[in-house]
N, CA, C and O atoms as CSV, one atom per row, in Angstrom:
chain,resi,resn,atom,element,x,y,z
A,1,UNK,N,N,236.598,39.090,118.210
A,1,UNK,CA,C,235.242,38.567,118.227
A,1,UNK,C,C,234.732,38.378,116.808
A,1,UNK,O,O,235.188,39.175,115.989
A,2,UNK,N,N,233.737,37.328,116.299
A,2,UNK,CA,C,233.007,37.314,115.436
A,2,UNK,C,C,232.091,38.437,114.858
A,2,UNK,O,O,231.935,39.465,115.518
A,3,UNK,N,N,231.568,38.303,113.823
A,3,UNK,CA,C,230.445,39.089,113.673
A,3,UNK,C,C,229.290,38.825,113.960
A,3,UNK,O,O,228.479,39.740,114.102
A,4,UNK,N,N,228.869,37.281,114.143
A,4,UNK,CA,C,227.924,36.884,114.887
A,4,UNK,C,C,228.011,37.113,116.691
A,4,UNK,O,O,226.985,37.248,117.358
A,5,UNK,N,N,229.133,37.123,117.183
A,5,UNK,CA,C,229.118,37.210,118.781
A,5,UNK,C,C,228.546,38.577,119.007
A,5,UNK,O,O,227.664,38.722,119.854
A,6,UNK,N,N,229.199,40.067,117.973
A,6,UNK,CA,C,229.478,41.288,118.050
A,6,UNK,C,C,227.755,41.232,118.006
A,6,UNK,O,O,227.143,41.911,118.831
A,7,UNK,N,N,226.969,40.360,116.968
A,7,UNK,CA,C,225.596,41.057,116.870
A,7,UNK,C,C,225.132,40.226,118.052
A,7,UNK,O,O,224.186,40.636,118.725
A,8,UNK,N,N,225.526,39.486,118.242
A,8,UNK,CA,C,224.231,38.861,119.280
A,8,UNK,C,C,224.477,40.015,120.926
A,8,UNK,O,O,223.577,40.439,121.652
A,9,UNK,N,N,225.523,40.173,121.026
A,9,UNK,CA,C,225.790,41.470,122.360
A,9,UNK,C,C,225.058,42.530,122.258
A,9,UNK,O,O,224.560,43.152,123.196
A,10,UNK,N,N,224.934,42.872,120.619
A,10,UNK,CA,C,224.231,44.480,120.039
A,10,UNK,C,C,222.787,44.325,120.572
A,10,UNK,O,O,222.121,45.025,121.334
A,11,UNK,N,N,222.453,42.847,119.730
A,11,UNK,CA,C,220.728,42.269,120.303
A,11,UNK,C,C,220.716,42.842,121.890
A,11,UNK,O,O,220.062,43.790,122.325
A,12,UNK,N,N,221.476,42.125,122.478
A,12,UNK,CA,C,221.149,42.275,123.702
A,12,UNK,C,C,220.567,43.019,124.332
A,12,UNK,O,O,219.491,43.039,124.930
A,13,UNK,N,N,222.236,44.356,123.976
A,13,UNK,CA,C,221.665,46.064,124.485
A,13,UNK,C,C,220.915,46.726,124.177
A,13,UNK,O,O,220.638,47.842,124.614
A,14,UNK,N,N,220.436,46.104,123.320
A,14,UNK,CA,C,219.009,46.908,122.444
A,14,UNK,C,C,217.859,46.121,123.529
A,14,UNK,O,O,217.410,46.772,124.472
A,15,UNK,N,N,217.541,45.048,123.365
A,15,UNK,CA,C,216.719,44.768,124.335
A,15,UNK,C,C,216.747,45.272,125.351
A,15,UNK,O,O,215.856,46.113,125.473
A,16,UNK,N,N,217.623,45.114,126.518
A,16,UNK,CA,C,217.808,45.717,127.540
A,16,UNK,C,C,217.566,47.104,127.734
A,16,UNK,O,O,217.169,47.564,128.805
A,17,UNK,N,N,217.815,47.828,126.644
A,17,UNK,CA,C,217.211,49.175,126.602
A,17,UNK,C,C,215.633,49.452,126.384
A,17,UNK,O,O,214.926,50.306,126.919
A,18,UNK,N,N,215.386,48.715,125.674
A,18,UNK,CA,C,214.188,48.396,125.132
A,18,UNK,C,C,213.342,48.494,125.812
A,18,UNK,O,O,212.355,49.214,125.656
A,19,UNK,N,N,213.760,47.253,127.347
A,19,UNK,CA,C,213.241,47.101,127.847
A,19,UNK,C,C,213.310,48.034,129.283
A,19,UNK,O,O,212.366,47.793,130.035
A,20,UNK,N,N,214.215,48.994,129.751
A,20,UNK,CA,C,214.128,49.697,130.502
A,20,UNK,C,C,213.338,50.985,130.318
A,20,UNK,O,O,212.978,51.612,131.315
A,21,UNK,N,N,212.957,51.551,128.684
A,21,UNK,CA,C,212.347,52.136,127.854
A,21,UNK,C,C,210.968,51.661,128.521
A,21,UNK,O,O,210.590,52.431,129.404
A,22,UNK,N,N,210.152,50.578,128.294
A,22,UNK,CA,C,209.217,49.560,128.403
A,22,UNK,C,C,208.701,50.285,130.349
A,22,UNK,O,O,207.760,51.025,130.634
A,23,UNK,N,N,209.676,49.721,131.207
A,23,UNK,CA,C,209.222,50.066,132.488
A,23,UNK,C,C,208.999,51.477,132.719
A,23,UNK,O,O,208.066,51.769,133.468
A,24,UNK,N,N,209.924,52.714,132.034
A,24,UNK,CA,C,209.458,54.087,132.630
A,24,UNK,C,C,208.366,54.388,131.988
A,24,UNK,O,O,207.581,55.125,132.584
A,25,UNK,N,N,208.043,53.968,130.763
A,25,UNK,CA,C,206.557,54.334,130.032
A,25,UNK,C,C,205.361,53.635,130.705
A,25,UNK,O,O,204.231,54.113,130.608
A,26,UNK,N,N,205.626,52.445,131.421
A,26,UNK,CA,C,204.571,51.548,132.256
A,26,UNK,C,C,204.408,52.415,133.267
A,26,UNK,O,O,203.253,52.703,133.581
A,27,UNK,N,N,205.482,52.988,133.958
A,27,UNK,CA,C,205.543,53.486,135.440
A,27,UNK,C,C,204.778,54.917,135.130
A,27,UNK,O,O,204.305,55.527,136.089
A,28,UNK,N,N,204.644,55.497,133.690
A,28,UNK,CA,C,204.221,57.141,133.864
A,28,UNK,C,C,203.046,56.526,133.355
A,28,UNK,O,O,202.414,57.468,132.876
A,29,UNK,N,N,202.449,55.573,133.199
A,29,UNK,CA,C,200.821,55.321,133.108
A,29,UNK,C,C,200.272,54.529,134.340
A,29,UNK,O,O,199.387,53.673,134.331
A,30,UNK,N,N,201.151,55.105,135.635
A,30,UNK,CA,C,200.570,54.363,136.471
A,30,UNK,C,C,200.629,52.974,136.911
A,30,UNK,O,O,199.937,52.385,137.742
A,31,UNK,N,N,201.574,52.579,136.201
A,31,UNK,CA,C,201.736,50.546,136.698
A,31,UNK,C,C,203.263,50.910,137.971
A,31,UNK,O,O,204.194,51.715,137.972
A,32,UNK,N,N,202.712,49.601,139.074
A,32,UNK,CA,C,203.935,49.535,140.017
A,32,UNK,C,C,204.648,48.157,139.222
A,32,UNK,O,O,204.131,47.104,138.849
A,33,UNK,N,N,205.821,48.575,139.153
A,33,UNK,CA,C,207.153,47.309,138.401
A,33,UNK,C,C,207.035,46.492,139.772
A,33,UNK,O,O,206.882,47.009,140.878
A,34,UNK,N,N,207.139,45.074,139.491
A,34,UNK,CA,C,207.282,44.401,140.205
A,34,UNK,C,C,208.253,43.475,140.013
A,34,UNK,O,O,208.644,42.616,140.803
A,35,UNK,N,N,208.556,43.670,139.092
A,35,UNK,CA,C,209.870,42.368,138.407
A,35,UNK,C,C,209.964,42.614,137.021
A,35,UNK,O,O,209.039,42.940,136.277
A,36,UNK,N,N,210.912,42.469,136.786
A,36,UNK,CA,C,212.026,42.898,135.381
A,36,UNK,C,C,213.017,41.503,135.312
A,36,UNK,O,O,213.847,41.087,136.120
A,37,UNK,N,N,212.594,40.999,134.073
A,37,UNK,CA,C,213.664,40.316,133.572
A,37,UNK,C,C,213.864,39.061,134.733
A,37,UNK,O,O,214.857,38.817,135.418
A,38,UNK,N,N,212.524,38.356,134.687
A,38,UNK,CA,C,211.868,37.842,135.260
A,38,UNK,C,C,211.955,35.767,134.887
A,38,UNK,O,O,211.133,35.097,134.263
A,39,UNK,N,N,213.428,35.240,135.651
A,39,UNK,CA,C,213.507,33.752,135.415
A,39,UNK,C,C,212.219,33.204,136.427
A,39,UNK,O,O,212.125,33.352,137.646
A,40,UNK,N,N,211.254,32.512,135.477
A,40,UNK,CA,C,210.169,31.530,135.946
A,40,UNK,C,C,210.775,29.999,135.657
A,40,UNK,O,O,211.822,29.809,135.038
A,41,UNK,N,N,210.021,29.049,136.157
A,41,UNK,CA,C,209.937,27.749,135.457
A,41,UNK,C,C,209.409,27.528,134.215
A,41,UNK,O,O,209.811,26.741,133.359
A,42,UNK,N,N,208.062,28.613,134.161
A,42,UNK,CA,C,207.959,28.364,133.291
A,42,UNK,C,C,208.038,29.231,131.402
A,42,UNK,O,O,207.579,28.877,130.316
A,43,UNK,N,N,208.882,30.478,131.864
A,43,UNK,CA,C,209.132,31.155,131.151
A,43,UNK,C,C,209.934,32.323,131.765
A,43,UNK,O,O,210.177,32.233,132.969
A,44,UNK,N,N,210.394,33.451,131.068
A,44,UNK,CA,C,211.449,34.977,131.257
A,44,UNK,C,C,210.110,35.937,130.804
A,44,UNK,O,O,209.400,36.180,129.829
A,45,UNK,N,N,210.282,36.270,132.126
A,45,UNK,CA,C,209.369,37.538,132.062
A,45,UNK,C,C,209.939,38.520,131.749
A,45,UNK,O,O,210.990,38.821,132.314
A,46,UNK,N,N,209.345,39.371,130.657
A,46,UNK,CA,C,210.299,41.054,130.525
A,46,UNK,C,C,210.092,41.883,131.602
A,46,UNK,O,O,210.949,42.458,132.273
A,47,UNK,N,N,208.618,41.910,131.749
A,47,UNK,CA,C,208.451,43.103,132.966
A,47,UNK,C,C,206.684,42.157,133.685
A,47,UNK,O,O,205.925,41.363,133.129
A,48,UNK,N,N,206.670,42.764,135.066
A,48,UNK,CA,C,205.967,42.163,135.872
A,48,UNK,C,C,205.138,43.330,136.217
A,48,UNK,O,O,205.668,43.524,137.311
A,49,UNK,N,N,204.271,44.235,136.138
A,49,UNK,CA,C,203.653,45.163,136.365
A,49,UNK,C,C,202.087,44.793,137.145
A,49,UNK,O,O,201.255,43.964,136.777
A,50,UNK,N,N,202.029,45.855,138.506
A,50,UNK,CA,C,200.346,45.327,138.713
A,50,UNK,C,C,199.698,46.998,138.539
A,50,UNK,O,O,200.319,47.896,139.107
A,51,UNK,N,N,198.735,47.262,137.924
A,51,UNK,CA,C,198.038,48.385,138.043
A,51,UNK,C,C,196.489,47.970,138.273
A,51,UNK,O,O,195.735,47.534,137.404
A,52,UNK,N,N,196.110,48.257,139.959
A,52,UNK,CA,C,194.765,48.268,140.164
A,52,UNK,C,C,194.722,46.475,140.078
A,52,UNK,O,O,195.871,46.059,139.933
A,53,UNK,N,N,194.055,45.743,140.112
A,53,UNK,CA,C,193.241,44.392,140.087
A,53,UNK,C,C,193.843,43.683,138.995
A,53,UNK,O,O,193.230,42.642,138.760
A,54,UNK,N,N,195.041,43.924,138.083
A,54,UNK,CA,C,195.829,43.746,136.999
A,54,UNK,C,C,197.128,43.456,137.404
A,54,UNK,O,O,197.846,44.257,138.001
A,55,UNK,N,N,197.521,42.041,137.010
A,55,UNK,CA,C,198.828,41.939,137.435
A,55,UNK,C,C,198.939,41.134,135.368
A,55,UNK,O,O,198.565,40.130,134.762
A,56,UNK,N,N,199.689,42.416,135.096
A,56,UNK,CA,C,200.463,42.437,133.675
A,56,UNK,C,C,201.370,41.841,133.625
A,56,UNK,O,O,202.376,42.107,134.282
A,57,UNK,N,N,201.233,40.568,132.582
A,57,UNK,CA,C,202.768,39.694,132.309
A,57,UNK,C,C,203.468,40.568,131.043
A,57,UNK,O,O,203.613,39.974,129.975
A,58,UNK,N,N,203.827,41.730,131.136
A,58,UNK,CA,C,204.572,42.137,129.409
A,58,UNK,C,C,205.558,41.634,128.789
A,58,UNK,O,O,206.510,41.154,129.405
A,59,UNK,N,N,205.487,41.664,127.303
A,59,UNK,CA,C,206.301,41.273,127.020
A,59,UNK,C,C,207.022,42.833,125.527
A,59,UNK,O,O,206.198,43.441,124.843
A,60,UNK,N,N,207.938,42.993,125.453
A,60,UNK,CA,C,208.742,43.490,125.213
A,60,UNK,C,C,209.512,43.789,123.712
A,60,UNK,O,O,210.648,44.251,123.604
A,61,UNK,N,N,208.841,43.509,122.874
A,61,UNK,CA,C,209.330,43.790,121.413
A,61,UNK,C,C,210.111,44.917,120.382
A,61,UNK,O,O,209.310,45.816,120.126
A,62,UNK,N,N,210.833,45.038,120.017
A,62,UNK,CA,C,211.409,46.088,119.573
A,62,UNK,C,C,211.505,45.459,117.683
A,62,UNK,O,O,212.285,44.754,117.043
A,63,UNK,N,N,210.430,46.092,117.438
A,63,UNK,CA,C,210.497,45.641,115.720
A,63,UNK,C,C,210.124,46.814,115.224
A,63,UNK,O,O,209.920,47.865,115.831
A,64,UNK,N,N,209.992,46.422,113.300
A,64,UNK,CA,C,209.956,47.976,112.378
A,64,UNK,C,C,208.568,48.469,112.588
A,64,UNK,O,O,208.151,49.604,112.356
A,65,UNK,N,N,207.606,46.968,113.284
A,65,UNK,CA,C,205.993,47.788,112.999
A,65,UNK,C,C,205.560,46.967,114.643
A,65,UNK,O,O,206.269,46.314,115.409
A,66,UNK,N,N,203.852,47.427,114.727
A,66,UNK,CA,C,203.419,47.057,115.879
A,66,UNK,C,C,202.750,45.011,115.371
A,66,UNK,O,O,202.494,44.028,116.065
A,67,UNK,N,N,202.726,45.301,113.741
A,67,UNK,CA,C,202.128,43.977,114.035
A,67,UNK,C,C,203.152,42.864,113.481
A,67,UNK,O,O,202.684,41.774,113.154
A,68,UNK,N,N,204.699,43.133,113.351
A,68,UNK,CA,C,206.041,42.947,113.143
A,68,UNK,C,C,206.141,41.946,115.173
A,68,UNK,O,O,206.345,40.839,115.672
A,69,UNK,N,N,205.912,42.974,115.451
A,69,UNK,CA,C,205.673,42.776,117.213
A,69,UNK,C,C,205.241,41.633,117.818
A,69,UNK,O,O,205.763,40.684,118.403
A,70,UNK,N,N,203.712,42.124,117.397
A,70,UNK,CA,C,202.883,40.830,117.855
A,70,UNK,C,C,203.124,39.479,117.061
A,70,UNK,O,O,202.524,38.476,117.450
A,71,UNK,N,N,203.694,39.426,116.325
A,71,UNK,CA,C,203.662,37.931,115.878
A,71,UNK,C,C,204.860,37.320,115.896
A,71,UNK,O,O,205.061,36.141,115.603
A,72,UNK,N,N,206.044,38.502,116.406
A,72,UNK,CA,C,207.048,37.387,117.470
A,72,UNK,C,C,206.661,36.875,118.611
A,72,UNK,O,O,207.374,36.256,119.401
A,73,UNK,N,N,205.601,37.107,118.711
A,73,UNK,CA,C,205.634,35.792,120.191
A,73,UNK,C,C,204.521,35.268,119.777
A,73,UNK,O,O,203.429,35.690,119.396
A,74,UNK,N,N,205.285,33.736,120.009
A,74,UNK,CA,C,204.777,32.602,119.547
A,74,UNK,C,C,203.275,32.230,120.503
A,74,UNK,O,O,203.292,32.664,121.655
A,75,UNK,N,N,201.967,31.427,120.045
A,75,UNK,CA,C,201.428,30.973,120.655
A,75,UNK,C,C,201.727,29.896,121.616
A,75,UNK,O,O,200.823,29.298,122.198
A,76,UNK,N,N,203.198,29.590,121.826
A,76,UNK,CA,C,203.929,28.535,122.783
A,76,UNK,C,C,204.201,29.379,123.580
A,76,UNK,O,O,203.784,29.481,124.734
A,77,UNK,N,N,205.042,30.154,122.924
A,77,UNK,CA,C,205.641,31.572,124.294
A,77,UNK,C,C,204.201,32.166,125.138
A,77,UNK,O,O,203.906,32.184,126.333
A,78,UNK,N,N,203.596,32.559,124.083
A,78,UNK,CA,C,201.832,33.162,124.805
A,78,UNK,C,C,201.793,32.136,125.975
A,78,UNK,O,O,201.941,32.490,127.145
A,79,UNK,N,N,201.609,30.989,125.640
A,79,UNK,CA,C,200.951,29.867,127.221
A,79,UNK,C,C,202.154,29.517,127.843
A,79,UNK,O,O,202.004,28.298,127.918
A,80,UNK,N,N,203.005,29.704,128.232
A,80,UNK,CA,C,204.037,30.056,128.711
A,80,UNK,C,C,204.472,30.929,129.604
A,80,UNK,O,O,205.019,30.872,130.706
A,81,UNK,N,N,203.925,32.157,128.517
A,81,UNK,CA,C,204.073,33.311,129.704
A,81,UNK,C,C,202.758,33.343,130.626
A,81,UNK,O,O,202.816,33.711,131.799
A,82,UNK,N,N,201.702,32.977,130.077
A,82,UNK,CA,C,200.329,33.523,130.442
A,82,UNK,C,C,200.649,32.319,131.677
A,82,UNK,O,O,199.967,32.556,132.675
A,83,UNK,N,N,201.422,31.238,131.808
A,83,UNK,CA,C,201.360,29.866,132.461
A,83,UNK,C,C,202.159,30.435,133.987
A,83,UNK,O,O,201.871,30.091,135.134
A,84,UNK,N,N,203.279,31.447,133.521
A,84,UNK,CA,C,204.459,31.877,134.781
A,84,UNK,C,C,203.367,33.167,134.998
A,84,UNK,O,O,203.182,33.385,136.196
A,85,UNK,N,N,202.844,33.785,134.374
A,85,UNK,CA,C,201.799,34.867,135.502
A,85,UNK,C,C,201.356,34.501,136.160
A,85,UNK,O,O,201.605,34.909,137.295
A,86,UNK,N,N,200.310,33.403,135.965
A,86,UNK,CA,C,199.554,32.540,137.393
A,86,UNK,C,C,199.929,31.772,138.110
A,86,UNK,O,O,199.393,31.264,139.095
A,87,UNK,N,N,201.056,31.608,137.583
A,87,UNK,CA,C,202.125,30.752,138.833
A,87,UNK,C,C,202.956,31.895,139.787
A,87,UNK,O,O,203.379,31.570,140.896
A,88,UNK,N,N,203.133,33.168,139.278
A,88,UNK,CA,C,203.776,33.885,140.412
A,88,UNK,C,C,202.380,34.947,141.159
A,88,UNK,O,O,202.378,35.759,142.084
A,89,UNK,N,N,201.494,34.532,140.391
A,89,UNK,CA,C,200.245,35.516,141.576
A,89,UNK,C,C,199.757,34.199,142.070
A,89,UNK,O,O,199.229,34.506,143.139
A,90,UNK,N,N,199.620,32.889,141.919
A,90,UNK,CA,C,199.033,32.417,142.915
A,90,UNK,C,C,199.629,31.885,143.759
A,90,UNK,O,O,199.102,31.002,144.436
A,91,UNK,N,N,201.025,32.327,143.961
A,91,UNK,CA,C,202.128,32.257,144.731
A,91,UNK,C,C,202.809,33.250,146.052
A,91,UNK,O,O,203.769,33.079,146.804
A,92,UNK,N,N,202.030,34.088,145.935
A,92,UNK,CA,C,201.931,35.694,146.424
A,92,UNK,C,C,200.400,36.122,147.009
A,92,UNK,O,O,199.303,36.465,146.568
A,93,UNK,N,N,201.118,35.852,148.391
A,93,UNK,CA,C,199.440,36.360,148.733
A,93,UNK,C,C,198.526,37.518,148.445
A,93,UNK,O,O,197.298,37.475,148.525
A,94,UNK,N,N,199.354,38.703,148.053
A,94,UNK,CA,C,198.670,40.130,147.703
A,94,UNK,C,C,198.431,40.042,146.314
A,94,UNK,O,O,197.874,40.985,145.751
A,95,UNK,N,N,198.875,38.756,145.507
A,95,UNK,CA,C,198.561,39.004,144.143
A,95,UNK,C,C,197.425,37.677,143.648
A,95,UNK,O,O,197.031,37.509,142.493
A,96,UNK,N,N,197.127,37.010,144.589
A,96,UNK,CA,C,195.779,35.947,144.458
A,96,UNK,C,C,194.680,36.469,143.282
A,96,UNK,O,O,194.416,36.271,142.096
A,97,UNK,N,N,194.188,37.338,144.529
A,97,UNK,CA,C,193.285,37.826,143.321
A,97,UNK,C,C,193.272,38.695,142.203
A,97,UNK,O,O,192.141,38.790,141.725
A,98,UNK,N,N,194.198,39.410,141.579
A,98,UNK,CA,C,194.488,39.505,140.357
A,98,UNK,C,C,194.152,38.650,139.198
A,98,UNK,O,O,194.148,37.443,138.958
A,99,UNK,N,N,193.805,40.017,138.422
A,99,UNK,CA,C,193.593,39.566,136.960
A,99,UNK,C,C,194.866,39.631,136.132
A,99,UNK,O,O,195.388,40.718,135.885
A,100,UNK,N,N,195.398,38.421,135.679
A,100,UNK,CA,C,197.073,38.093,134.781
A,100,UNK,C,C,196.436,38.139,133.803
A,100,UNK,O,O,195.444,37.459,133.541
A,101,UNK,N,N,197.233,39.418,132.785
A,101,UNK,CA,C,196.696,39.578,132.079
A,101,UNK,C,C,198.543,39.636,131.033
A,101,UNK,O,O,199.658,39.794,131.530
A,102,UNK,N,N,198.217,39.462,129.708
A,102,UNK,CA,C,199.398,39.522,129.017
A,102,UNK,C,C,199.239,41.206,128.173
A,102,UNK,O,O,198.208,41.736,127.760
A,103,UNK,N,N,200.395,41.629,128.140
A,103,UNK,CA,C,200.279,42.682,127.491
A,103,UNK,C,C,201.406,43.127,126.681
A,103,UNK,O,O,202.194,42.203,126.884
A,104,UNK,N,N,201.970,43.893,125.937
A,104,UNK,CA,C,202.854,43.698,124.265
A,104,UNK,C,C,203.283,45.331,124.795
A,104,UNK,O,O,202.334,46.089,124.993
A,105,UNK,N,N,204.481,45.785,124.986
A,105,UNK,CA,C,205.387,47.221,124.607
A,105,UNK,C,C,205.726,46.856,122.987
A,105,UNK,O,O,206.494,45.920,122.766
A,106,UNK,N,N,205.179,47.562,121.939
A,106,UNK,CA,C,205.896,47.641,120.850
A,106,UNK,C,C,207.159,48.638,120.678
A,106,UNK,O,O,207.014,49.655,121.356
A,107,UNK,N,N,207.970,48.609,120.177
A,107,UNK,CA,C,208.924,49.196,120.090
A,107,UNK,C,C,209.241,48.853,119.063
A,107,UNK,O,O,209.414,47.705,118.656
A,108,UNK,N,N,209.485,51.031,117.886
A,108,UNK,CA,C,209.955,50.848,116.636
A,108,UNK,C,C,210.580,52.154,116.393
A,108,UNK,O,O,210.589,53.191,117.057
A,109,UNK,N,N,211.190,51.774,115.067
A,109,UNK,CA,C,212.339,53.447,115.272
A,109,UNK,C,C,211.581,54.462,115.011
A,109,UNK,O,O,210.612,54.148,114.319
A,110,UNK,N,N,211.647,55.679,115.322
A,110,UNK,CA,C,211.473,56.797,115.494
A,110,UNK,C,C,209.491,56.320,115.494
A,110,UNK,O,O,208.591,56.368,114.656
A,111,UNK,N,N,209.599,55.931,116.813
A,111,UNK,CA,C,207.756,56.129,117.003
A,111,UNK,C,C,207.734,56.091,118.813
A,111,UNK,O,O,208.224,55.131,119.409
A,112,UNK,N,N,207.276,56.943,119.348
A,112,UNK,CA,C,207.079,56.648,121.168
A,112,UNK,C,C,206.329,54.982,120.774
A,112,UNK,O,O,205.563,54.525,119.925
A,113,UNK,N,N,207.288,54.358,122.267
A,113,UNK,CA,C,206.210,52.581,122.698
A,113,UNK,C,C,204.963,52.864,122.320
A,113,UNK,O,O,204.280,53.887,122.260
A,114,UNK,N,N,204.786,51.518,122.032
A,114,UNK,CA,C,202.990,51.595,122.050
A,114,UNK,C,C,202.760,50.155,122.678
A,114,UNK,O,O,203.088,49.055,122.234
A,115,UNK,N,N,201.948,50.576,124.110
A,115,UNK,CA,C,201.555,49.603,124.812
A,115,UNK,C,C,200.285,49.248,124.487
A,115,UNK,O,O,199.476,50.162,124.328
A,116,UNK,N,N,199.772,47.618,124.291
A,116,UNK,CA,C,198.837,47.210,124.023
A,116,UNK,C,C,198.183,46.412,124.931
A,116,UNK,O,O,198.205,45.191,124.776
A,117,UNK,N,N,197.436,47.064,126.123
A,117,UNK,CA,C,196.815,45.978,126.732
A,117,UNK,C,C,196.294,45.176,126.576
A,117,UNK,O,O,195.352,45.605,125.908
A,118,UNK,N,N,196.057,43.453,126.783
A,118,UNK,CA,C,195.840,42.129,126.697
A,118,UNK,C,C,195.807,42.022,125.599
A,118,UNK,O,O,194.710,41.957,125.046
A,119,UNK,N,N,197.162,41.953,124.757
A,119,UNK,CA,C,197.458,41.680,123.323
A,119,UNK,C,C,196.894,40.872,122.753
A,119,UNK,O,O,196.382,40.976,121.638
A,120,UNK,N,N,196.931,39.490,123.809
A,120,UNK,CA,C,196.646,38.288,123.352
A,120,UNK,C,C,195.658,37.572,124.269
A,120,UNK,O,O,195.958,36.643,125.019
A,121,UNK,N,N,194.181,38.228,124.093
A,121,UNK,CA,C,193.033,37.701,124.924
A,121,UNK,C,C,193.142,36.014,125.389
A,121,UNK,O,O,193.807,35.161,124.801
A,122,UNK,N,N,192.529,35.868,126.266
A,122,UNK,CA,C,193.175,34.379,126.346
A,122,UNK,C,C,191.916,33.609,125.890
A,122,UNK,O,O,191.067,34.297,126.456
A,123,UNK,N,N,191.418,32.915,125.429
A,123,UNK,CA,C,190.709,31.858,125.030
A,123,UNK,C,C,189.599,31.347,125.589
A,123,UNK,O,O,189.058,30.357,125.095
């Protein structure tokens, strides 16, 4: 294998961990997982969480800082994702009325996640 193939696999498992990291810290504050790793039309959901009147589109970052984090995802990716939340609650009858809301797992070395509810207020 390359050294580019070898890192892009490493990426992977790090995400994937990342992101299974991401759901048990959602699940011990009370959110029900509803979907993980999530193919839309109109975007990949990391995690699908509803807590209470909140149906959370998260998304999943693993960088050195929290605001390293937030500014990998693009304001394209933002309406994107924010675009496949309201397309899978107004698709779902128990999730109509929900509030889709976007929300950020930071992830960095040696610090517990730090979840940021509605990272990216919508407009």
């Amino acid at each position: 294998m390359t050294a580019r193939v070898d890192r892009g696999a490493a990426a992977r498992r790090s995400g994937r961990r990342a992101e299974a990291l991401a759901v048990i810290w959602l699940m011990a504050k009370g959110y029900r997982i509803l979907g993980f790793r999530l193919r839309t039309p109109q975007a990949e959901i990391d995690i699908l969480a509803l807590r209470g009147p909140v149906l959370a589109v998260v998304e999943v970052k693993q960088r050195g800082t929290l605001e390293a984090a937030l500014e990998a995802v693009t304001p394209d990716q933002r309406d994107r994702l924010r675009r496949a939340g309201l397309a899978l609650a107004a698709g779902r009858r128990g999730l109509k009325d929900c509030t889709v809301r976007l929300d950020l797992i930071a992830l960095a070395p040696r610090h517990p996640p730090r979840h940021v509810p509605n990272a990216w207020p919508d407009h």
